[in-house]
Structures are given as C-alpha cells and as structure tokens.
C-alpha positions as CSV (number, residue, x, y, z in Angstrom):
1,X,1.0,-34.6,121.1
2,X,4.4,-32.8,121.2
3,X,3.6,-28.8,120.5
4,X,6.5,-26.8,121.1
5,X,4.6,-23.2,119.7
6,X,1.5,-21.6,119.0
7,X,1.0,-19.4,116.7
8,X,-1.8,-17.0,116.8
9,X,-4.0,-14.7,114.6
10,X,-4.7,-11.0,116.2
11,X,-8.2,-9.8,115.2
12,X,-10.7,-12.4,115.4
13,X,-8.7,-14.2,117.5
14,X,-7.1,-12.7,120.0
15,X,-9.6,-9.9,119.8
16,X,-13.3,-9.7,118.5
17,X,-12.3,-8.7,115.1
18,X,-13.6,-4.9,115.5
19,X,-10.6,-2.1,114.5
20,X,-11.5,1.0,116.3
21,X,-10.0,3.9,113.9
22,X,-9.6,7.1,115.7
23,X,-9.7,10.4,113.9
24,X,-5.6,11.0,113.4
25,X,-6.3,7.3,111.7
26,X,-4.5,5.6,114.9
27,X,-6.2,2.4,116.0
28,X,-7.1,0.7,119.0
29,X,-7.7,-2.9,120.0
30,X,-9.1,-4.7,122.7
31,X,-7.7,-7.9,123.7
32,X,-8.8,-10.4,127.1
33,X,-6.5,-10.3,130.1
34,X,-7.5,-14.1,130.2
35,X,-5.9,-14.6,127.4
36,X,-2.9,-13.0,128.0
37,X,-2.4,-14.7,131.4
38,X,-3.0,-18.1,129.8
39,X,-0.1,-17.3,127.3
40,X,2.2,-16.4,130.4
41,X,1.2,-20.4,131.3
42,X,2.2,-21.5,128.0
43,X,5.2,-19.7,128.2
44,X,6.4,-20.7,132.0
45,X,5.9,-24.6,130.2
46,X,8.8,-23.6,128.4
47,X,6.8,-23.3,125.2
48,X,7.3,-20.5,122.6
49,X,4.8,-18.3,120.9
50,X,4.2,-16.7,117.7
51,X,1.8,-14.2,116.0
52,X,1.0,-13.9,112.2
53,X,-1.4,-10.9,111.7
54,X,-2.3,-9.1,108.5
55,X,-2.9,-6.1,109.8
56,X,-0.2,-3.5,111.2
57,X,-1.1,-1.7,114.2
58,X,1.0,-0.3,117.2
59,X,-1.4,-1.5,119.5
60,X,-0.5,-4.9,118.7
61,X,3.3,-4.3,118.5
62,X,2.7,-2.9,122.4
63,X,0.5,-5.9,123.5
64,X,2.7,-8.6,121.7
65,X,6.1,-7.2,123.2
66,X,4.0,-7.3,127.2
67,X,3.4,-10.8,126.5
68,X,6.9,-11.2,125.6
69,X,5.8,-13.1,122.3
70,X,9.2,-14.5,121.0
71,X,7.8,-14.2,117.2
72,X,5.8,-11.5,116.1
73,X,4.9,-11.2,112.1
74,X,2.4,-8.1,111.2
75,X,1.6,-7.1,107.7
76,X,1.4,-10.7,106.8
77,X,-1.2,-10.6,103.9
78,X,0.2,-13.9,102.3
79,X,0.4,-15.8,105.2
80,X,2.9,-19.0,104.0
81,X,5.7,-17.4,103.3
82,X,5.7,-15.4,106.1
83,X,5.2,-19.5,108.4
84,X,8.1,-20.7,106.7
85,X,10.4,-17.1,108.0
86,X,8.7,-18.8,111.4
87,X,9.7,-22.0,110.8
88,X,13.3,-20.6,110.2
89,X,13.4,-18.3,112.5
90,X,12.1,-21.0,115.8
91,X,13.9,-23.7,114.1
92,X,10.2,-25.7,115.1
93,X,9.2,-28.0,112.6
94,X,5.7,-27.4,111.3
95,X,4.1,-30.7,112.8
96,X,4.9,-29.3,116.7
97,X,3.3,-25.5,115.9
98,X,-0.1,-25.0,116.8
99,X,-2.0,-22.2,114.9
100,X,-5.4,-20.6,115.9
101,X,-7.3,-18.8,112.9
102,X,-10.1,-17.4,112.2
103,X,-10.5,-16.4,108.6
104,X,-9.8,-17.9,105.0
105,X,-6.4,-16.3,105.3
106,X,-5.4,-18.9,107.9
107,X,-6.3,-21.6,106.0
108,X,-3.0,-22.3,104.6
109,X,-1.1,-22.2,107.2
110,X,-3.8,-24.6,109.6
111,X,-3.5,-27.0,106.6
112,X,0.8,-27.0,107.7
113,X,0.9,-27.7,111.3
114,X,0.5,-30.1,113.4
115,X,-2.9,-29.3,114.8
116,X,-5.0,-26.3,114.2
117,X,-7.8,-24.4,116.3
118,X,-10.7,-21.8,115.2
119,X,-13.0,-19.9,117.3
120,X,-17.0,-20.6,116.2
121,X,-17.7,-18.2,114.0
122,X,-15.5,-19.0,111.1
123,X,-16.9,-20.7,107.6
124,X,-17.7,-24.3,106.7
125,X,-13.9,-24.7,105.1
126,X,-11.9,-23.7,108.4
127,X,-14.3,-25.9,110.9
128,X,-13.4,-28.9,108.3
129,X,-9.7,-28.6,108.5
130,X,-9.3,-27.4,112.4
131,X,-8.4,-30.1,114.9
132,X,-10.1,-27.9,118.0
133,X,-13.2,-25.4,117.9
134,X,-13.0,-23.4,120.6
135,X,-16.1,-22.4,122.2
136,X,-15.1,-19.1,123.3
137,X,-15.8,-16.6,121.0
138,X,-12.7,-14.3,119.7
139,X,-11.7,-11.7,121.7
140,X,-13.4,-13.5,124.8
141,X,-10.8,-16.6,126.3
142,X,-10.4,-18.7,123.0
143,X,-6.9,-18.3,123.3
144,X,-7.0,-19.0,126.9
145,X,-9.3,-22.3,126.2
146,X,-6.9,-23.8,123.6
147,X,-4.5,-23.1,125.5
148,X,-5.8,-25.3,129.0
149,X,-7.0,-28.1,125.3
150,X,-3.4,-28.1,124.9
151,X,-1.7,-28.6,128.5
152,X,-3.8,-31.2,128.9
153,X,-3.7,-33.0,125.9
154,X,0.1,-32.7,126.7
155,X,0.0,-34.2,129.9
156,X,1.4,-30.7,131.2
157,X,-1.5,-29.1,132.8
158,X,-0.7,-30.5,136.3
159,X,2.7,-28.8,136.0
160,X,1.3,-25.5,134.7
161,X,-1.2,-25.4,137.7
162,X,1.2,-26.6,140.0
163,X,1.8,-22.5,141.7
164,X,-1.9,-22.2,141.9
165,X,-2.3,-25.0,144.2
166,X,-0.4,-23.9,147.0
C-alpha cells in the first residue's frame, strides 16, 4: 500500500456530526484531541492531508489551519470536482489518497481513491464500497484508528512510534 494523503470529511467524521448553532447563527464544533494528535503522526511520516467538507464554518477553518492541514476544501457540496482541484493542487494521484466518509456525499469520491474508510454508522452503500470500517464512532478516534490501520499497513508504524519509545 503506497498512501501519500488522506483526505478527510469534517462532521461525522472528524466530529460526531452535531452543529451547535448559537444565537448570532455562529457555530461550534467539537472535534477529538486524539484525532488531531494522530494527524500530527501522519504528518511527521512525511505524509500530506486534506479535508473536503460541505459545510462552511470558522470553527473548522481555525481547527484545520492548528493541524496545519496542507489542503483544506469547505463548501464542497459536489464533492468530485472539488477531488480533482485536490488532485491538482497535491499533484497525488487518486490511487495513493485515502478518504474517510461518512455520508452518501462521499461516495463518489471513496469510489476514486485508492482505499477508502467509514466510521459504523453509515448506510448499506458506503460499508460496500469502503476498504476499512473503523470501529470508532465519528467524533471519537476514527480518524486516529485509520490512521494507526494505515502506518501499519505501510510498514511505517515502527517509524511513527519510534519518539515514544524512548
């Protein structure tokens, strides 16, 4: 296996899917640190990362630019053509992105890559074309757990935990 990105959804994915809407219509999100320090992993392998979100929020704009995401895509309602700006943009052919979804709207762009994750509580369609289930739900380490799937699967994870075992 030879993924060079992963590509991510935001709500369902990287959080539990809820949008908090405060009175001046702002939003909020909640996203798990373990997540984010498992992307920091990914990234210290010299791997890129990518997020494709149909919603626009602020709050993911500020947590996507901590974790130093190299491509971030919000407002992405069709979701292809905004995977082939990515595929422009990394100059990372299709078959070495990985993409975690979560909804019907990912389906088309887990059917391009080279493999392709969903958390457990997506329909019959998406568990039939994802390569990985995680069993973390959304919002709780999925990331994180395809993430550690990956490295290993890559023959990286004694590399990436290298710093932790001194």
């Amino acid at each position: 296996m030879d993924i060079k990105l992963l590509a991510m959804d935001v709500d369902g994915v990287l959080t539990d899917g809820s949008i908090i809407t405060h009175a001046d219509g702002s939003e909020s999100k909640r996203f798990h640190a373990c997540d984010g320090g498992w992307i920091r992993i990914w990234q210290r392998q010299g791997l890129k990362t990518a997020v494709i979100t149909g919603r626009q929020c602020p709050a993911v704009a500020h947590r996507m630019e901590d974790l130093k995401i190299d491509f971030v895509y919000q407002k992405a309602i069709d979701k292809i053509p905004v995977f082939e700006q990515l595929l422009e943009d990394s100059q990372i052919p299709p078959e070495q992105i990985a993409y975690i979804g979560d909804d019907v709207f990912d389906l088309p762009v887990m059917r391009r890559v080279g493999f392709s994750a969903v958390v457990p509580q997506v329909i019959t369609e998406l568990r039939a074309a994802a390569d990985y289930m995680t069993t973390r739900s959304s919002g709780c380490g999925a990331v994180g757990e395809l993430i550690q799937h990956l490295l290993k699967k890559m023959d990286l994870w004694d590399n990436a935990m290298e710093r932790y075992r001194r």
